[in-house]
SEDRENLO-674030 format. One record per atom (N, C-alpha, C): residue in one letter; x, z, y. Coordinates in steps of 0.001 Angstrom, whole numbers, plus 500000, padded with zeros to 6 digits. Layout:
% residues N
AXZY ...
***
This chain:
% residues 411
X300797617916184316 X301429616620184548 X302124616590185907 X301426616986186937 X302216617369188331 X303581617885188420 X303385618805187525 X304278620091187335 X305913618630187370 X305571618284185878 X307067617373185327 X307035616701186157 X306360616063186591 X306245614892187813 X307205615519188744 X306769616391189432 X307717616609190532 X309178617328190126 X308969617620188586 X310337617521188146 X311272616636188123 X310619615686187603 X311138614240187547 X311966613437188333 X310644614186189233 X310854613317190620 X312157613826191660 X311918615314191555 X313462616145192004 X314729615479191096 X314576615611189590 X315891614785189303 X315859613781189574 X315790612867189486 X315665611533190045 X316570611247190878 X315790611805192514 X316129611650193874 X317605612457193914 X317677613528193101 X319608613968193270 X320215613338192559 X319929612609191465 X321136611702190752 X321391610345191644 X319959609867192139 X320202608687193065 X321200608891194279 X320766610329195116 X321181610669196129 X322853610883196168 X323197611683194896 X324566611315194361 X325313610227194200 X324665609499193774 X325409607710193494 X325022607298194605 X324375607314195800 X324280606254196821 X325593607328197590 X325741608539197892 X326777608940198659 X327837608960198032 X328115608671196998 X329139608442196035 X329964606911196262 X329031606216196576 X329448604478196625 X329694605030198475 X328466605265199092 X329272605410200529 X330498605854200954 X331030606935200399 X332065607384200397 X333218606987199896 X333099606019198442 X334036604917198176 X334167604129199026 X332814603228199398 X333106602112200722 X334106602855201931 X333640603992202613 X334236604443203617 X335903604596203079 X336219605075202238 X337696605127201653 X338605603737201569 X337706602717200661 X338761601748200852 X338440600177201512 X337512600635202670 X337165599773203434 X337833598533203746 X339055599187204342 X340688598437204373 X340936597646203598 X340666597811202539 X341493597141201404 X340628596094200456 X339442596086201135 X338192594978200020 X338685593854200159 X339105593245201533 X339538592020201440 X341487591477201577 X341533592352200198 X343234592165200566 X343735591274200184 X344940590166200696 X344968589236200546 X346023589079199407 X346118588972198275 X347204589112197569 X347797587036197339 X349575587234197498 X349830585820197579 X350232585658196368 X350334584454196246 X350428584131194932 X352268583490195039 X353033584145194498 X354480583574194266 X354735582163194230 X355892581570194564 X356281580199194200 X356721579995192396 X357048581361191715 X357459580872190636 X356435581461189922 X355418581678190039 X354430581869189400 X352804580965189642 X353506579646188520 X352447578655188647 X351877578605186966 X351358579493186217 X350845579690185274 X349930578403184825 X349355578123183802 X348582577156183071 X347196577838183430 X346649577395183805 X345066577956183751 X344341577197182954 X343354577353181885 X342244576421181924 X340689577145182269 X339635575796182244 X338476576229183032 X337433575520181733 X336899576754181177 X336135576309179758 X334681576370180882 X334035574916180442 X332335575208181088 X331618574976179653 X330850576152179695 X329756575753178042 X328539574780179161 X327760574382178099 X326321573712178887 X325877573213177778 X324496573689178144 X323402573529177103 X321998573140178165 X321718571634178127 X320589571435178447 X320663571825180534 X321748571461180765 X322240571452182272 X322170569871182964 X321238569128182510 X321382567682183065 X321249567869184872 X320412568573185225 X319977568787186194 X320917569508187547 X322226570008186943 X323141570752187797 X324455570821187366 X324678570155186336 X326437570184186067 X327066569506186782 X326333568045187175 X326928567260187862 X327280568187189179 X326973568821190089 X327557569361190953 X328419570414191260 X328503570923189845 X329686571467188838 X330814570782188700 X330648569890188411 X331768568840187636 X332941568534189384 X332157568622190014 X332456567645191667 X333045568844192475 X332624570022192023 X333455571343192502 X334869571280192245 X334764571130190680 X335765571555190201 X336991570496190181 X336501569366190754 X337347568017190814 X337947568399192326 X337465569448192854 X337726569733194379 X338736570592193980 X339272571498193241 X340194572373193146 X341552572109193436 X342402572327194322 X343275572323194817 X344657572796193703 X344092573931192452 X345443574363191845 X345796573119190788 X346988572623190801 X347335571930189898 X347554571871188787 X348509573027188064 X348612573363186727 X347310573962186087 X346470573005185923 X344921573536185467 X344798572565184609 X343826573024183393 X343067571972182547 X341324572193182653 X340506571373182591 X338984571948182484 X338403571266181491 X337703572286180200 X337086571849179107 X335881572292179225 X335047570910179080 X333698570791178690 X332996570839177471 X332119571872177205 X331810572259175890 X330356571687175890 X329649571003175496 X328540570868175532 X328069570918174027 X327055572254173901 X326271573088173209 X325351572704172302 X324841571719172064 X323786570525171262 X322660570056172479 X323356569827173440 X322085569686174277 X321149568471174033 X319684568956174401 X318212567951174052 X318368566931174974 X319057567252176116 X318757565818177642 X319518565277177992 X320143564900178636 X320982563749179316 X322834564570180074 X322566566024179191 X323859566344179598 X325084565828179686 X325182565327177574 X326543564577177496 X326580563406178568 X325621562474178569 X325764561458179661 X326470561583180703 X326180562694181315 X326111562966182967 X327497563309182971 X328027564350182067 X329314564657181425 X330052563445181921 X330308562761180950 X330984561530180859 X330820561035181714 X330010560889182810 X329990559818183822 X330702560267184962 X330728561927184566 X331570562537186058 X332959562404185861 X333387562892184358 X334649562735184440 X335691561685184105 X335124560802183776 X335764559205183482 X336601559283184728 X337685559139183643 X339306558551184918 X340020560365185270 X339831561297185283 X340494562232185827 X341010562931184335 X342084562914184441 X342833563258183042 X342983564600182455 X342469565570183893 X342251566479184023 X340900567342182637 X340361566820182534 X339382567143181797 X339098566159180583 X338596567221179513 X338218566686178378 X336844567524178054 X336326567061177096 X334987566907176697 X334430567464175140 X334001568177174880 X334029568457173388 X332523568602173348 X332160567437172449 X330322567227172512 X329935567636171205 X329205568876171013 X328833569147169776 X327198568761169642 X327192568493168590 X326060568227168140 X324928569003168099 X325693569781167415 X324540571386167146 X324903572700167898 X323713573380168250 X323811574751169294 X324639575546168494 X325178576120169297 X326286577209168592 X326161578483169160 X325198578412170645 X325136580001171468 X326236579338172437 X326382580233173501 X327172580548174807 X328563580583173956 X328492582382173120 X329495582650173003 X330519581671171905 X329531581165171183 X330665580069170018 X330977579029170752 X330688578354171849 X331599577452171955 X332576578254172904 X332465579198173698 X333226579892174415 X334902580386173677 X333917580543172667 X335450580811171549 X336142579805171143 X335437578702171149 X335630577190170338 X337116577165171114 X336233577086172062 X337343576515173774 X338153577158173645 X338580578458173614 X339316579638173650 X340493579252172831 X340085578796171673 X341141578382170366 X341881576938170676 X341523575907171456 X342044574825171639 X342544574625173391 X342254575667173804 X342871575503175863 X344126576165174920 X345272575318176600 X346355575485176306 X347342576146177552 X345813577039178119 X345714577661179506 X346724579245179013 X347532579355180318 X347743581093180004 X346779582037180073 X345490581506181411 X344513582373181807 X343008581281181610 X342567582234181297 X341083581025180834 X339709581407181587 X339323580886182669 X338052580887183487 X337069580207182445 X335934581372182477 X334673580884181704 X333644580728182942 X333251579438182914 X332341578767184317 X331241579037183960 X330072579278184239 X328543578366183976 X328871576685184521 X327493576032183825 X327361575012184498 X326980574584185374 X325902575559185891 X325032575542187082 X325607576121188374 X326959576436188141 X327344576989189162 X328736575870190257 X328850576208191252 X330018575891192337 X330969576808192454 X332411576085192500 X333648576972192733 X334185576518194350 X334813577046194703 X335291576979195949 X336824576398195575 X337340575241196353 X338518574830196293 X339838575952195450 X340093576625196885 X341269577426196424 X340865578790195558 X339397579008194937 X338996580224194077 X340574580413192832 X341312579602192485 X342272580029191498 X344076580488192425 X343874580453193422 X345268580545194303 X344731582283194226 X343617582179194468 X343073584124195243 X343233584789193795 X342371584406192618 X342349585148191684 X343742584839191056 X344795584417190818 X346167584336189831 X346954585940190387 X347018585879191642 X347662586815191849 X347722588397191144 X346472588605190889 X345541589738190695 X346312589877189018 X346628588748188426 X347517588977186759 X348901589072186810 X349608589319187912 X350906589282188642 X351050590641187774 X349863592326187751 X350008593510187035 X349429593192185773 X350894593655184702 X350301592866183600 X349035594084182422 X348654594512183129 X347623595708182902 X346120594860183097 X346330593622183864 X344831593161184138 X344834592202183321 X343256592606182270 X342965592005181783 X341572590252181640 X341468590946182946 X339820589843183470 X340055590197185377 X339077589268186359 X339123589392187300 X337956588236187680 X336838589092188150 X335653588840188393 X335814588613190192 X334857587597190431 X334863587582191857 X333514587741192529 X333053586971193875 X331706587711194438 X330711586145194092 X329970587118192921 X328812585791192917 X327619585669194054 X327773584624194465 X326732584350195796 X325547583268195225 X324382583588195675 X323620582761195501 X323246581032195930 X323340579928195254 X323308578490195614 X322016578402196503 X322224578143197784 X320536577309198291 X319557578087197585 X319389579570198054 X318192580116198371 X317356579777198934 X315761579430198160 X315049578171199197 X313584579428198854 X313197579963197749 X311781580653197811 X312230581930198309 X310737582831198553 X311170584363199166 X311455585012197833 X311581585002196915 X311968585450195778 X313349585276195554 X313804584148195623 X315558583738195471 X316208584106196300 X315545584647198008 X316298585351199203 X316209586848198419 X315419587022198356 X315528588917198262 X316395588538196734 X316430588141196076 X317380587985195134 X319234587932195558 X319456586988196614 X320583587041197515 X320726588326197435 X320001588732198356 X320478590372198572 X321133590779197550 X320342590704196323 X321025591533195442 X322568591430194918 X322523589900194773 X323894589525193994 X324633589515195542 X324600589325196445 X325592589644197657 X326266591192197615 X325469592091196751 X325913593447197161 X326133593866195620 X325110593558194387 X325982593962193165 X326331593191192497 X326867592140192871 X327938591355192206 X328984590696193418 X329115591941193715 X330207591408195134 X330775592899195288 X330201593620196178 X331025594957196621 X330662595969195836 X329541596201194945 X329360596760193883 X330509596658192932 X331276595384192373 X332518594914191541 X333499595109192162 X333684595194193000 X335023595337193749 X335158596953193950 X334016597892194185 X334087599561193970 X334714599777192604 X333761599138191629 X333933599796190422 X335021599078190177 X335967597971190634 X337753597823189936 X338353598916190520 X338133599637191514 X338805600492191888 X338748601923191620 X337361602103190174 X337118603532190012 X337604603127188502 X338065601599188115 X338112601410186561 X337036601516185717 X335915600910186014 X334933600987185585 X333429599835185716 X334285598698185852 X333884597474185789 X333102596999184357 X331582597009184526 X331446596743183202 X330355595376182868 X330565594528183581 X330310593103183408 X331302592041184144 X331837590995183234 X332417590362183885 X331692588342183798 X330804588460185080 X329545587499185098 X330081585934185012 X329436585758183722 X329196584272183492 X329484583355184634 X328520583247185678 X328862582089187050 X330150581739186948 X331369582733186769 X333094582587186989 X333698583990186588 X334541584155185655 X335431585425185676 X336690584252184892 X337728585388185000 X339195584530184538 X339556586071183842 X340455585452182259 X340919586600181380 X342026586198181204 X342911587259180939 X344016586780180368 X344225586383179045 X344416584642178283 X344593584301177011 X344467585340176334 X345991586317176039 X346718586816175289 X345688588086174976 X345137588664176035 X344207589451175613 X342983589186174913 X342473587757175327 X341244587247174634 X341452587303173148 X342651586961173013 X342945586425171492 X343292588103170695 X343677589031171988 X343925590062171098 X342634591213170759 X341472590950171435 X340333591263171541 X339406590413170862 X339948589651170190 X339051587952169509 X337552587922169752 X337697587496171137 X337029586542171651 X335790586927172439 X334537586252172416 X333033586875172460 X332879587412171600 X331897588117171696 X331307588578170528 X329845587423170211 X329680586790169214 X328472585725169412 X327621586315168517 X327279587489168512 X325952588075167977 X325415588352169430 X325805588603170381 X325349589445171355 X324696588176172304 X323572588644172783 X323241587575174069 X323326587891175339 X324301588785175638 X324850588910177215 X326266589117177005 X326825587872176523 X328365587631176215 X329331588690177525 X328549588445178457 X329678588070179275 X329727590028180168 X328841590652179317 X328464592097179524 X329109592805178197 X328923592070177067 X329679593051176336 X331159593101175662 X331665591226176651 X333088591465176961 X334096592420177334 X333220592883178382 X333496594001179530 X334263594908178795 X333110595807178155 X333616596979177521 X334646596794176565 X334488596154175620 X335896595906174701 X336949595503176049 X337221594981177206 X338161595004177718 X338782596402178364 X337304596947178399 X338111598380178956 X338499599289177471 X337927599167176710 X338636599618175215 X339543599380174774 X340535598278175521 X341646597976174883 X342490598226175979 X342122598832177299 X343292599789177847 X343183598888178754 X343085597502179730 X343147596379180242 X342178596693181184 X342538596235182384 X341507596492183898 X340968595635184027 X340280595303184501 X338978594469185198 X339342594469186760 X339879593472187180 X339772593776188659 X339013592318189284 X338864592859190779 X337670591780191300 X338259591088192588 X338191589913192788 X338623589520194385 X337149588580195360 X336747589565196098 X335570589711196353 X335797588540197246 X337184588305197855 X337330586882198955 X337141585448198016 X336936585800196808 X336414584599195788 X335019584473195679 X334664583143195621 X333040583342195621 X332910581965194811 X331710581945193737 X331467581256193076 X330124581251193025 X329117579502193104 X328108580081193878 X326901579263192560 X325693580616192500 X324954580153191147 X323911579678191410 X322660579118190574 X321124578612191095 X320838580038190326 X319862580499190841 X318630581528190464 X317102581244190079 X316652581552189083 X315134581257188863 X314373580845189862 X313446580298189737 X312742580112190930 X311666580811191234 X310976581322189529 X309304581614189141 X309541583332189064 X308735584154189377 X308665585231188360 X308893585178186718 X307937584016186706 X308355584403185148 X310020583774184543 X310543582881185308 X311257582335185160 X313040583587184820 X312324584532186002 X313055585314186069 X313155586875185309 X311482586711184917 X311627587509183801 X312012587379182596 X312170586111182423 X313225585400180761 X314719586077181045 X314813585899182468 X316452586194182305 X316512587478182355 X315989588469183078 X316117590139183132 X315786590517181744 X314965590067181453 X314770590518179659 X315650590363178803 X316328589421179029 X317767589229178171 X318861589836178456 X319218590058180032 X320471590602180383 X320116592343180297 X318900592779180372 X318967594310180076 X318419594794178208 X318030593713177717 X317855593652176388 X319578593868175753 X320377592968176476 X321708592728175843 X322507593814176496 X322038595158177654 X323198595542178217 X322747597104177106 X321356596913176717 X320756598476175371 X321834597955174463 X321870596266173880 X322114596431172240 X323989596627172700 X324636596373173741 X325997596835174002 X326189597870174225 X325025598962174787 X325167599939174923 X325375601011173663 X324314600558172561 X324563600613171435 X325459600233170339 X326514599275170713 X326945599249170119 X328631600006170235 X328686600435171567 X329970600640172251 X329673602219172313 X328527602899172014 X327953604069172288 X329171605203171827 X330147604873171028 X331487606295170605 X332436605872172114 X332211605091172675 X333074605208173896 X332628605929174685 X331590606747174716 X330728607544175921 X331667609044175739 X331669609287177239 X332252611062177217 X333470610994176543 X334409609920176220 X335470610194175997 X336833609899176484 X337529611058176519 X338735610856177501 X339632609495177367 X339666609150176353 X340832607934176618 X339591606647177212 X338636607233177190 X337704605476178057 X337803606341180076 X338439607459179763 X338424607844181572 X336873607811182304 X337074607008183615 X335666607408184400 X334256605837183514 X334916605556182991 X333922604079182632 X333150605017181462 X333655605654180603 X332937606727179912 X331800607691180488 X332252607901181726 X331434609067182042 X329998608004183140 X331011607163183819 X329427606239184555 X328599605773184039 X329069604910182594 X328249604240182054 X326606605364181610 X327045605969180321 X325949606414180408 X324967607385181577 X325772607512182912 X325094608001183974 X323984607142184338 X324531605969184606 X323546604767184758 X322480604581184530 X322829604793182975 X321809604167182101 X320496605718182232 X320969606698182421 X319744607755182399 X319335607819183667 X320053607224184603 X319142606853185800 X318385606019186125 X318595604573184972 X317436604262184972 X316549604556184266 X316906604941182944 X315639605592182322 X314816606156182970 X315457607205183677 X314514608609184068 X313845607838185493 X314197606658185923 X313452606330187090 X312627605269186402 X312735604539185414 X311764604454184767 X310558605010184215 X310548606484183754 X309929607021183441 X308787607916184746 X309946607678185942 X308936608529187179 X308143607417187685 X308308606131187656 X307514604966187639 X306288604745187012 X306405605184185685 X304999605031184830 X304349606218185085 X304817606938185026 X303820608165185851 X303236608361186770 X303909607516187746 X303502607660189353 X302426606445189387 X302344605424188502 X301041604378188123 X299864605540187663 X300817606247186455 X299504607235186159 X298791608110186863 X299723608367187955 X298855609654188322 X297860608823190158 X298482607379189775 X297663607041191585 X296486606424190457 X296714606017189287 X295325605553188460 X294224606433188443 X294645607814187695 X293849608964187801 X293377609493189505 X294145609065190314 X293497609788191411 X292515608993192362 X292916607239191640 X292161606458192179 X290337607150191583 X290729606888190031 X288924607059189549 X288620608630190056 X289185608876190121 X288633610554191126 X288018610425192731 X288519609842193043 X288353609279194453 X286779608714194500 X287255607498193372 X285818606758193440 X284581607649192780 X284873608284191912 X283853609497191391 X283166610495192919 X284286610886193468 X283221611399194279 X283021610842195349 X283169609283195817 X282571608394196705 X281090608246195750 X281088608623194846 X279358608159194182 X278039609120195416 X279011610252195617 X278062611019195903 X277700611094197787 X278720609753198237 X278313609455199475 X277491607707199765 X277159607736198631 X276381605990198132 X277808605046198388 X278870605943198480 X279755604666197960 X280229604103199367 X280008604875200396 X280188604769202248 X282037605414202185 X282651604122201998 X283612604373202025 X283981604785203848 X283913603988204641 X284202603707206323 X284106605112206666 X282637605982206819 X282645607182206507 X283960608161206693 X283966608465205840 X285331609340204855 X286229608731204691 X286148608046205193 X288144607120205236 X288987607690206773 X290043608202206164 X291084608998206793 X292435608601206957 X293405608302207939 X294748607119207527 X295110608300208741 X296081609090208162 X297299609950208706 X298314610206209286 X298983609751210252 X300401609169210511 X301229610522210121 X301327611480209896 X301958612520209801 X302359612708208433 X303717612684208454 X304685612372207493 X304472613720206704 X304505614942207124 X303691616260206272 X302787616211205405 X301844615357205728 X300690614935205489 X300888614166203937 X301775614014203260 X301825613285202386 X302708614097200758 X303306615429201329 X303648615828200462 X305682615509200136 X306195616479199289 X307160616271199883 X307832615555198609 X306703614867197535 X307267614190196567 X307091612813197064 X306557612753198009 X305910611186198713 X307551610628199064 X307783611948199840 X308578611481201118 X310041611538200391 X310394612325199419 X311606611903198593 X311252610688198098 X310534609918197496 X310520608889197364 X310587607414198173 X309996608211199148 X310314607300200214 X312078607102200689 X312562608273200991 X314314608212200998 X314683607170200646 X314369607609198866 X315048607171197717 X315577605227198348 X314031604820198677 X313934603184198800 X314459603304200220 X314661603837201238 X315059603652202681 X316777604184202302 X317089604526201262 X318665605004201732 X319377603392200584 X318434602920200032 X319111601638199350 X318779600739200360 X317932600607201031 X318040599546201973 X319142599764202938 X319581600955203003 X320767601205204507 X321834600558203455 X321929600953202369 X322696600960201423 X323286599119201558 X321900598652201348 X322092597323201377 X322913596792202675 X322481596945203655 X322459596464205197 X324014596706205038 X324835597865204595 X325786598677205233 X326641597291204212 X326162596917202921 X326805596373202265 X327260594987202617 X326024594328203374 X325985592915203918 X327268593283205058 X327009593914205865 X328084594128207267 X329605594454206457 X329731595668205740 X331407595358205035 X331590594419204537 X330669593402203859 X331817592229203615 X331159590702204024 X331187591238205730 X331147590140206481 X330461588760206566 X329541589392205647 X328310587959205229 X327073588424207073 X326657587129207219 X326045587030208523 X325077587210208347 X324381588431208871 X323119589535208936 X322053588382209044 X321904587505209991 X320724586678210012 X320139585888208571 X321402585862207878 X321067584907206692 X320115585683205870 X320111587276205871 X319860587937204737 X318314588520205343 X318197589037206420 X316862588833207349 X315849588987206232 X315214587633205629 X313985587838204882 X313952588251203567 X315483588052203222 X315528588750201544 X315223589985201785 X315919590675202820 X316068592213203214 X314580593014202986 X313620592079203659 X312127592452203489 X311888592100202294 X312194591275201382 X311667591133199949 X312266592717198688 X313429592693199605 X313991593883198479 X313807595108197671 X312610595484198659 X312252596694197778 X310761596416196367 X310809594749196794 X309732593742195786 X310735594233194346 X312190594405194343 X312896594265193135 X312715595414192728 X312499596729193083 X312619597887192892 X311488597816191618 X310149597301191944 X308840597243190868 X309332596162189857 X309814595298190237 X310196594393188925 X311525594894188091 X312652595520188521 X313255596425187311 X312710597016186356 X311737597706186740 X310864598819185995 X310413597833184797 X309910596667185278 X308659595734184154 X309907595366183335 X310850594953183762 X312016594189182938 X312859595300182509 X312701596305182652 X313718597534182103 X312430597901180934 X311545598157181346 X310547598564180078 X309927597688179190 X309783596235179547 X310031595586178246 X311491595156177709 X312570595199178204 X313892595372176806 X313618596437176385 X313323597406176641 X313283598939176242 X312606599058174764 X311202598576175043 X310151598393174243 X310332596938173015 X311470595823173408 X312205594904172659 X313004596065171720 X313454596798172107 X314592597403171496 X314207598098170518 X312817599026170785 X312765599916169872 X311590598985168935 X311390598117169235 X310620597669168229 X311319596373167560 X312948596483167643 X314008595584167195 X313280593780167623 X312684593679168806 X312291592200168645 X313648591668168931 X313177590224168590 X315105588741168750 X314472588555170418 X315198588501171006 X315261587797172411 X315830586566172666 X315217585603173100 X315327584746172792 X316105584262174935 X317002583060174447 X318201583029175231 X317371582292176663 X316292581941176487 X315214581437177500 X314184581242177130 
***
């Protein structure tokens, strides 16, 4: 068992070690250029509309609704889809937007999923480019002046921006910051530039109509709409690009478990896309999005798999331990030994150790390129390597959803 273990554990640490100097070396390349300012023409004032689904959002649309009444672009429409909700959504609906002509309202009765009313909307906006909102989320005034430009190349098909976290208030929702500050921010903005963008996140992305309609639509079997958009956009030849100086800002779980409803769904839904998009792998006309994707995905596997082992083998060495503490009456103080010498631990310890100290530089290096203020991130920074053990639980139950075909249910 040692033996594979430290097999494991050697692959592992060079595929990681590869992709973290792989992204460093992207960052270092187009450093320059993350925050480029692209203007938006005088004769290019396009129709936008702004579809929000909501289902059971009484509690946060309203500060949705008050964002988006803040938007500065004019030639805009914003449609409200509300999903069959149980509470006081439609109400709140209606009470925000009474009087602004700007918005209309489409109250369905019965749940339809994310993606059916997404399509609903899709078929009746009379937008050139169509932003799919959450409800729970905030837009920033001028977020549609930054992203229009970006469809100026008529090759782009979507354009994702940097999702930031709303009022991080537990130590769980800070070390969470971290995350979406760096992979849903400069993480998206690498991969528009390697062509290989493969979520374009719910909180806010903008598509182009003409492609939606020529790609028809969501897919509403799937429950991570907005992940297995992606790939059919890169299947139909169409870029994904990101403007990271856009920020659209979301609420995050509050609970563990709260947050294990949602990781279970979004890596439940990124297997059954993976599966279903699986003839796009290794092939030349999908370019580098072919060859990352499934890189990814066997990196987490296989660091999944050095995870359950490495439980197994500190389990087994625990009851060994305590087996032959029997034979000192159990005088632990005794025979207790604490080492500072980094030798001392073996040299599968200490690759592992890297592994989590070169994602934290990873992190840090990420907060400083795009100019978010180091103090804010402070205590997430110490929560972060808390996420490293909870991937594993939420990567191995979709895993274990998957092969035992369970329904995942949308919360």
């Amino acid at each position: 068992m040692n033996i594979w273990f430290n097999v494991l554990m050697y692959l592992v640490w060079f595929l990681a070690t590869f992709y973290s100097v792989y992204f460093f070396l992207t960052i270092a390349v187009y450093r320059k250029d993350l925050f480029e300012k692209r203007k938006l023409p005088r004769s290019f004032r396009p129709r936008v509309t702004f579809l929000i689904p909501a289902y059971n959002e009484a509690k946060s649309i309203a500060d949705s609704l008050k964002s988006m009444k803040k938007v500065t672009y004019k030639n805009i429409e914003f449609i409200v889809l509300n999903d069959g909700s149980k509470d006081d959504t439609s109400k709140i609906v209606r009470e925000n937007i009474k009087g602004d002509d700007r918005f209309s309202f489409i109250d369905n009765k019965e749940n339809k999923g994310k993606a059916g009313v997404l399509n609903q909307g899709i078929k009746i906006c009379t937008g050139d480019f169509v932003a799919c909102m959450d409800a729970d989320s905030v837009v920033e005034p001028n977020i549609v002046q930054k992203v229009i430009p970006y469809f100026l190349d008529e090759k782009t098909g979507a354009v994702t921006v940097s999702v930031e976290v709303k009022n991080p208030k537990s130590f769980l929702q800070k070390a969470m910051a971290v995350e979406f500050a760096i992979g849903l921010s400069l993480f998206l903005k690498i991969f528009s530039y390697l062509k290989c963008v493969f979520v374009t996140p719910g909180p806010f992305s903008m598509y182009r109509k003409s492609m939606l309609n020529e790609i028809g639509g969501y897919d509403e079997t799937n429950i991570t709409e907005d992940h297995e958009i992606a790939f059919r956009v890169n299947k139909s030849k169409y870029n994904i690009e990101n403007c990271i100086d856009a920020r659209v800002y979301t609420i995050l779980p509050r609970t563990f478990k709260q947050l294990y409803v949602q990781r279970r769904r979004w890596y439940s839904g990124a297997i059954q896309t993976f599966m279903k998009h699986r003839k796009m792998m290794f092939k030349k006309e999908s370019g580098f999005f072919g060859v990352y994707i499934p890189f990814h995905y066997t990196l987490i596997i296989l660091g999944l798999f050095t995870f359950l082992a490495s439980i197994y083998l500190s389990i087994s060495r625990f009851i060994r331990e305590i087996l032959y503490y029997q034979y000192t009456g159990f005088n632990f103080f005794d025979h207790f030994s604490l080492s500072l010498d980094p030798l001392m631990y073996g040299r599968v310890n200490l690759l592992g150790t890297s592994l989590v100290a070169a994602a934290m530089i990873l992190m840090i290096v990420g907060i400083i390129v795009t100019r978010r203020k180091f103090r804010n991130y402070n205590l997430g920074l110490i929560g972060f390597p808390l996420l490293f053990i909870l991937y594993q639980v939420y990567w191995g139950s979709a895993i274990w959803n998957a092969i035992n075909n369970k329904k995942v249910k949308w919360r």
